[in-house]
Residue, then its C-alpha position, 0 to 999 in steps of 0.5 A: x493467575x487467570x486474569x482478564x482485560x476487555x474493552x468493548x462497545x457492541x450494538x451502539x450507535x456514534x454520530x460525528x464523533x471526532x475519534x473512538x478509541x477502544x483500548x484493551x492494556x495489560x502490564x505488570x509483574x508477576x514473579x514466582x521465586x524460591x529459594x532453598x539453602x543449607x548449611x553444615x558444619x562439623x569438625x568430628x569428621x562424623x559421617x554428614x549428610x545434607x540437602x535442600x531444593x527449591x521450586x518455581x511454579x508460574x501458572x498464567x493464563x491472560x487474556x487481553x482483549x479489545x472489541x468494536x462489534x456489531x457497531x453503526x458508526x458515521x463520521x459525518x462528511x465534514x467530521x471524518x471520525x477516526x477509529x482505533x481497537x487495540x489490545x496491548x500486553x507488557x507484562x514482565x513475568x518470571x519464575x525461579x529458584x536458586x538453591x545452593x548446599x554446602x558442607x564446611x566438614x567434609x560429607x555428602x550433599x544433594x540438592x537441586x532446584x526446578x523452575x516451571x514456566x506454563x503461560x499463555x497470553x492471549x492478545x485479540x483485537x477486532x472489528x466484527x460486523x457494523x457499518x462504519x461510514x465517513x470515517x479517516x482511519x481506521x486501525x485494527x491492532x494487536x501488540x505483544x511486548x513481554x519479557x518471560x524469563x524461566x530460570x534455576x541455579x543450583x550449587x553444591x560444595x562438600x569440604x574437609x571431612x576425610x580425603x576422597x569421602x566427600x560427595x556433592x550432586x547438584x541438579x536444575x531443572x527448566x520447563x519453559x511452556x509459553x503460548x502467546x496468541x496475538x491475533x487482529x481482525x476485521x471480520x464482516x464490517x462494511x467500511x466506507x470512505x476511509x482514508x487508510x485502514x490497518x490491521x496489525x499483529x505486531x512483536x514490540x518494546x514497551x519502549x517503543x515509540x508505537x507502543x508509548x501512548x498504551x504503555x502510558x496508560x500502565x504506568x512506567x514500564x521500568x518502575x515494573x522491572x525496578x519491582x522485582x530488581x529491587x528484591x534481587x530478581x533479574x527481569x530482563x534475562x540479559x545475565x543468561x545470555x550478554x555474555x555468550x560467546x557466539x565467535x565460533x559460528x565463522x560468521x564473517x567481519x561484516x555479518x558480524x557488524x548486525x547488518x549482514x546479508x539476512x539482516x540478522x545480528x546473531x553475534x552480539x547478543x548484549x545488542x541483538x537489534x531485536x525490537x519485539x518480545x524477549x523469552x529465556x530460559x537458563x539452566x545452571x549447576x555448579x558441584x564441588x567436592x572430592x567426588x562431583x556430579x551435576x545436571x543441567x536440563x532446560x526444556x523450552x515448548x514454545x508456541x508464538x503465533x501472530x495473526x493479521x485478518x481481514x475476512x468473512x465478508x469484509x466489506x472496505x474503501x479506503x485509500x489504502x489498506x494495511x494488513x500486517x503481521x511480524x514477528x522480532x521476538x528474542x528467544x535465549x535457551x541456556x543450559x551449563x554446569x561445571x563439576x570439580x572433584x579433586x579426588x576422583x570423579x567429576x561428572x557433567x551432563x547438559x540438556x537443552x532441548x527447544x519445540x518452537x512453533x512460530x507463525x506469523x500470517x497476513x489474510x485477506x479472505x473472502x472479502x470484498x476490498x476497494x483500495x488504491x494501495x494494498x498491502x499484505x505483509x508478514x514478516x519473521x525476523x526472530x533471534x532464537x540462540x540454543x547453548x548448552x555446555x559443561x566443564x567436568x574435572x575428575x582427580x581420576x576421571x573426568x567424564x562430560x556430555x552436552x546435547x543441544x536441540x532445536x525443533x522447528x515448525x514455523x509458517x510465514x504466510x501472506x494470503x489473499x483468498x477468494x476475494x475482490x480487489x478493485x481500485x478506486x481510481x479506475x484510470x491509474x489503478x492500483x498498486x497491491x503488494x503480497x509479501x512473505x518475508x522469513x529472515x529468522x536465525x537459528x543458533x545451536x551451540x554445545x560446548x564441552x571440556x572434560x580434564x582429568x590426571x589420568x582419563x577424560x571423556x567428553x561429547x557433544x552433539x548439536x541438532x537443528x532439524x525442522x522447517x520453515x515454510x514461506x508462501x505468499x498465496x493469491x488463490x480461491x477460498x475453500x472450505x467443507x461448505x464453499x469454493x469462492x473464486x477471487x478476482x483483482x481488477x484495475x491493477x497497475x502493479x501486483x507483487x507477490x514475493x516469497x523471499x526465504x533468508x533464514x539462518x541456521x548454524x550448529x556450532x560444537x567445540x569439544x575438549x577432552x585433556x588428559x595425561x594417559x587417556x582421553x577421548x572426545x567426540x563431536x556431531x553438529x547437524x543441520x536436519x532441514x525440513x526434518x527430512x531424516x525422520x520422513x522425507x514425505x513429510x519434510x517441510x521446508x517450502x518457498x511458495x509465491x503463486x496467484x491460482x483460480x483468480x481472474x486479473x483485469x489489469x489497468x492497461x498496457x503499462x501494467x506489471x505483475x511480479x512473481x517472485x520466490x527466493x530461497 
């Protein structure tokens, strides 16, 4: 699917009208689903064999855009036209496959089933170029609220026939490869005489309140999900992860209860907290038979990037101005499968393997801003929980691995760079807040338990290496071409805060039982910034600074702020 939505209005000229609204929405379904069965039955106890699969493909490429460019717009003194741009995407998208082989007379089964996910959603609005005069408020904003769930299930059971001869082999397979690009702007329109302007790249719910009057012009969400239900397709991916239990990270009664010191509620899942996007991924094999073996592989590349900008020589007065960018997203990756073989052999291998990148920017550059109120804010508050697990029952051996991990390169940034910041009331001066606020949760769970009468084996390993930047930065602007120094006038109070609250937890249980022998073994590793791999290039930095820019406060009662905490 390679689809386009776009609004626009370029070189036009509005008088006095009482609002523009340029809105770009994109919502929908869009499903890739396979099945694959088989079905053998025979009471000669001749030799069977038998095998089916499935697979899922979802190729989408979306693009949803809005624009007001190279606009001459004037509200007139009395009118005060009020300006909104917004590019809204609630798609539900989903592919999977279930496959499932079965042998009622005894023989051998082989199957699997594979789901791939490679989607990109693009969400743009802007303001570029123009003059805007006599306007009220003016909002500039991007919302993404989709769910994307990538799944595959696969079973195999070979019965009767001749004892011990009987065989199954079960495998699934998950790529989940999702790049959401969420990006606002203003970029080189002069704005005079407004009362607020906003610039948000913003994680929702289609059920949320901001979200309500674009989603209306879509229709009902819940008819959307109700499509695929309907036909027996679980949308929303809560049957992967409502019931994972997360009791053994040792959080304690009172972090447990979703408001705890970070403000991240990791232990109930089935009521997360999170009001942004949802992404799952799930992996699952179930093998059954005299001799049993399964996989389970789910590979997510994650690329969530949400960006709010005012710059290239943006020129704005406005009572306050806004520059926002979060990110709330809920991000489930599972992977589990259980092999039985009674009478000799049931093997169990589990892979859950995670790149994310989220980054989440708030920008003021090169632009000249009068404002009484500034703030500029980005915020991560994502849910990101990694489980991987199997059960593996031998009649003679009983043999298990899981490996559960994690791979982080995530910025949270606010910036305001080589620009002019002055208030418009001189006498009280203005009050400008820079914030970068990281309070995501990163849960890695493995859990693995082999069986057998007489020898069982097991591991578990459980990674979380990389890092998280924080930085909240006033310093000058530099490129290939210039150097441009910034300068804040009139200030009465200037924060800048880079406060780092995340979570990481690597959680392992394993358990080999067995009545002659049994061995096990279980590594739960925290690698933060990925310094094991190469010190030098180790990432995991708390920065708040103001550099090469000359301040003039409002007078002697004025505060300047400077806060990094980790």
């Amino acid at each position: 699917i390679d689809n386009t939505v776009e609004a626009k209005i370029a070189n036009t000229r509005i008088d006095e009208a009482g609002s523009i609204d340029v809105a770009a929405v994109s919502g929908g379904t869009q499903i890739a689903a396979g099945i694959g069965a088989t079905l053998t039955k025979d009471s000669t106890q001749g030799a069977n064999y038998s095998g089916g699969g499935s697979v899922s493909v979802n190729i989408i490429d979306k693009n949803v855009s809005a624009v007001m460019a190279d606009a001459l717009v004037d509200g007139g003194e009395e009118t005060k036209t009020d300006v909104d741009v917004t590019a809204y995407e609630s798609d539900v998208q989903v592919a999977g496959g279930v496959t499932a082989n079965i042998a009622l007379g005894g023989g051998k089964v082989a199957g699997g089933s594979v789901a791939v996910a490679d989607v990109k959603n693009t969400v743009n609005a802007e303001l570029s170029g123009g003059s805007y005069q006599n306007v009220g408020d003016v909002s500039v904003k991007s919302m993404l609220g989709v769910t994307q769930v990538t799944a595959a299930l696969s079973a195999g059971i070979a019965v009767g026939g001749s004892a011990g001869s009987n065989l199954a082999f079960e495998g699934a397979v998950v790529y989940n490869g999702l790049d959401n690009d969420v990006k606002a702007a203003i970029a080189a329109s002069e704005i005079t005489g407004a009362n607020t302007v906003s610039v948000r790249a913003k994680d929702i719910k289609p059920a949320d309140a901001e979200a309500a009057p674009y989603q209306d012009l879509l229709g009902s969400y819940a008819a959307n999900k109700s499509f695929a239900e309907n036909r027996g397709i679980a949308v929303d991916g809560k049957e992967y992860y409502e019931n994972i239990d997360t009791s053994s990270t040792g959080l304690s009664s009172e972090e447990r209860g979703g408001n705890g010191a970070q403000g991240v509620d990791a232990v109930d899942l089935s009521d997360n907290g999170k009001t942004g996007s949802t992404i799952v991924g799930a992996a699952f094999v179930v093998a059954g038979s005299d001799n049993a073996a399964g996989a389970a592989v789910n590979i997510a590349d994650i690329d969530n990037d949400f960006a709010a900008t005012i710059g290239r020589g943006a020129q704005i007065e406005a009572g306050s101005t806004i520059v926002g960018a979060d990110a709330d997203t809920l991000l489930i990756n599972a992977a589990g499968g259980v092999a039985a073989g009674k009478d000799k052999f049931g093997g169990m291998g589990t892979v859950t393997w995670q790149n994310l990148d989220n980054d989440v920017f708030a920008n003021i550059e090169q632009s000249a801003i009068t404002t009484d109120i500034l703030a500029v804010k980005a915020e991560n508050s994502a849910l990101n929980v990694n489980v991987g697990g199997q059960v593996a029952y031998g009649g003679k051996a009983g043999v298990g691995a899981v490996l559960a991990y994690n791979a982080l390169d995530n910025t949270v940034g606010s910036y305001v760079k080589g620009s002019t910041i002055s208030a418009e009331n001189t006498a009280d001066g203005s009050v400008i807040e820079v914030e970068a606020v990281n309070e995501s949760a990163v849960y890695g769970i493995g859990a693995s338990v082999a069986a057998s009468p007489k020898a069982a084996i097991s591991g578990t390993v459980v990674i979380n290496r990389g890092g998280s930047n924080t930085e909240a930065v006033i310093d000058q602007y530099s490129d290939d071409t210039i150097t441009q120094a910034g300068s804040i006038t009139d200030v009465n109070h200037l924060g800048v805060r880079a406060l780092d609250r995340t979570k990481r937890t690597a959680v392992v249980g394993n358990v080999s039982a067995s009545g002659k022998v049994a061995v096990g073994a279980g590594i739960a590793y925290n690698d933060i910034g990925g310094a094991s791999a190469d010190t030098s290039a180790a990432s995991q930095n708390t920065l708040a600074q103001i550099n090469d820019t000359s301040i003039t406060t409002a007078g002697e009662n004025a505060a300047i702020d400077l806060h990094a905490e980790d």
